[in-house]
VOGU-3710 file (C-alpha; in Angstrom, 3 decimals, decimal comma):
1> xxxxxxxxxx> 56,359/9,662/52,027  58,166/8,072/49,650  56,332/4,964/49,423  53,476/6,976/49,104  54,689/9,100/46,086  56,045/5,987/44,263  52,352/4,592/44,240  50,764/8,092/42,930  53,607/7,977/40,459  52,554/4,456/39,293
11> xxxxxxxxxx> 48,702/5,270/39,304  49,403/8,151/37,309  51,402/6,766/35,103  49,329/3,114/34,427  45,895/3,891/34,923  45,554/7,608/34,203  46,347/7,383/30,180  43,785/4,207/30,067  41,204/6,600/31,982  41,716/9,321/29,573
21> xxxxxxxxxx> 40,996/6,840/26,578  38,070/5,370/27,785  36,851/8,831/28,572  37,354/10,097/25,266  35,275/6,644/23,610  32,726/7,206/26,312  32,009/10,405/25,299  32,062/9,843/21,199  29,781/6,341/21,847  27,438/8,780/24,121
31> xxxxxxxxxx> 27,741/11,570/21,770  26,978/9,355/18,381  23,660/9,092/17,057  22,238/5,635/16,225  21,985/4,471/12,399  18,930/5,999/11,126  17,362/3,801/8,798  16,812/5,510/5,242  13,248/6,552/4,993  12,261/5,487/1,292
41> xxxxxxxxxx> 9,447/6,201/0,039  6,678/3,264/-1,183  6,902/4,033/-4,862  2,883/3,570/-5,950  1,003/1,027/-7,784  1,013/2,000/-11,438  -0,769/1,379/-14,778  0,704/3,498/-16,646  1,434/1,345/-19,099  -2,320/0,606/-19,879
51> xxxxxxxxxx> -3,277/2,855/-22,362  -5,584/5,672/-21,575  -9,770/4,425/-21,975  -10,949/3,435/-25,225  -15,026/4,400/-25,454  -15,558/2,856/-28,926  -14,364/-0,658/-27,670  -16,452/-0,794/-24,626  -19,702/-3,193/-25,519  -22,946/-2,050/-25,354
61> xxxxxxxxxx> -24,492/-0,509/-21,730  -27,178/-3,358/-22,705  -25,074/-5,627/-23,099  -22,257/-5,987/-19,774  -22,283/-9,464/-19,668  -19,305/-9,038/-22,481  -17,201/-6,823/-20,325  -13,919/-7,786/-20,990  -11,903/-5,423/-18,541  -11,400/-5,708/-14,798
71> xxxxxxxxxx> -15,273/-5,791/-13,051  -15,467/-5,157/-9,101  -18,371/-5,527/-7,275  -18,695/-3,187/-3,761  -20,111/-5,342/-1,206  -20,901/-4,174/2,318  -18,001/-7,218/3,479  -15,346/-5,614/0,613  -14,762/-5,704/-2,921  -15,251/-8,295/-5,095
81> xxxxxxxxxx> -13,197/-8,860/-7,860  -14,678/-10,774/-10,608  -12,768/-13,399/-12,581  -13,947/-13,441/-15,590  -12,662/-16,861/-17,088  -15,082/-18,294/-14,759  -17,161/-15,840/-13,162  -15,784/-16,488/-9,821  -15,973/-13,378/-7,196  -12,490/-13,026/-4,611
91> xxxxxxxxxx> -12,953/-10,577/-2,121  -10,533/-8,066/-1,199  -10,095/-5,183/1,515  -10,286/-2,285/-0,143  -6,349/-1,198/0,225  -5,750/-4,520/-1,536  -7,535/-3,546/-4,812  -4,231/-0,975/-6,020  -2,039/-4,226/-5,601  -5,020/-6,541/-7,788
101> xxxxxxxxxx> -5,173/-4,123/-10,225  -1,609/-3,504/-11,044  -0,956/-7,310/-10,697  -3,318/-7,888/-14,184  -1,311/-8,590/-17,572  -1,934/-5,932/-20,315  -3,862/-8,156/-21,931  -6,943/-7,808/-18,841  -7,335/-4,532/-20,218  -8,583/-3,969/-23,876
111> xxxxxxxxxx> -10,954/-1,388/-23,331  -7,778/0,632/-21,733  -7,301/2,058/-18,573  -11,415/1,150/-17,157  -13,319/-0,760/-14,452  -16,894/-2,072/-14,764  -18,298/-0,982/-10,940  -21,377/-2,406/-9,719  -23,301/-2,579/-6,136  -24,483/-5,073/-4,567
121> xxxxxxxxxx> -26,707/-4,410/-1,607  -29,122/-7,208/0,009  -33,086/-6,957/-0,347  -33,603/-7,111/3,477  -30,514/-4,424/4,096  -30,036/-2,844/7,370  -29,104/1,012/7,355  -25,750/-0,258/8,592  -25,141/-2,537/5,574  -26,153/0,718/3,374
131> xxxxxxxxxx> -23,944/2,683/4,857  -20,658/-0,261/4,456  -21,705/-0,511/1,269  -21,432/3,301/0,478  -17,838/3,768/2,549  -16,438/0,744/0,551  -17,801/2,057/-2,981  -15,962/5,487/-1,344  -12,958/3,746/-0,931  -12,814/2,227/-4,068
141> xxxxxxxxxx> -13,639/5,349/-6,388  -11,224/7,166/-4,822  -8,617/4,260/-4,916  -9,347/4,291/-8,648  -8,837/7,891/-9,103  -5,702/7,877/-7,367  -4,790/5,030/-9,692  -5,855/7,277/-12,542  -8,501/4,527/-13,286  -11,984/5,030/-15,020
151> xxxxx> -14,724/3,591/-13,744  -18,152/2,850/-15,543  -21,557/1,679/-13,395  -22,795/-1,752/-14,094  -26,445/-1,735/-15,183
//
């Protein structure tokens, strides 16, 4: 019996301490939450530092084609965005337009804080095409309102 209590004596004495310790990390690692990542919030697209609409500088309702302010044009396929320095349309998805928008120098906006907003619908339209064309111009005015935009209708 001896022999036998000289070996208990050992495996208590060598492995039992080592068995404690990794007990006591197994149960911290199993107990510890993984890293949450912080939750930050995506701060909003803002013009605030385009000055509130300016009526008196706007040109003429007769008279768009001097429109010097951003001019978007709701198209069953999107929104166009007109460049104005050469007339050129780039289409956007309509969650893209908050990103155009805010992207402009001051200077793209002397008529203040305003959008020229026109339609464009084909002759030969299909109900379907009416009805894109009404969920886009949806999606814009209410993008714009979030943005705290004005909006005017293009002749």
């Amino acid at each position: 019996m001896a022999g036998g209590e000289s070996v208990v004596r050992t495996i208590a004495r060598d492995f039992v301490p080592k068995l404690v310790v990794l007990s006591l990390v197994g149960t911290l690692v199993a107990c510890s939450k993984p890293q949450q990542p912080e939750l930050t919030e995506t701060p909003q697209p803002s013009l605030t530092s385009i000055p509130l609409p300016d009526p008196s500088k706007y040109p003429r309702v007769s008279d768009m084609t001097h429109w010097q302010n951003p001019y978007l044009l709701v198209r069953e396929d999107g929104i166009g965005f007109v460049d104005l320095s050469n007339r050129e349309i780039h289409m956007l998805k309509p969650e893209q337009v908050p990103a155009k928008l805010v992207s402009l120098p001051s200077s793209a906006w002397p008529y203040g804080r305003v959008v020229l907003v026109a339609e464009t619908v084909p002759k030969a339209s299909t109900e379907q095409t009416k009805a894109d064309v009404r969920k886009n111009r949806a999606l814009l005015l209410g993008t714009l309102k979030e943005l705290d935009v004005q909006y005017r209708e293009a002749p």
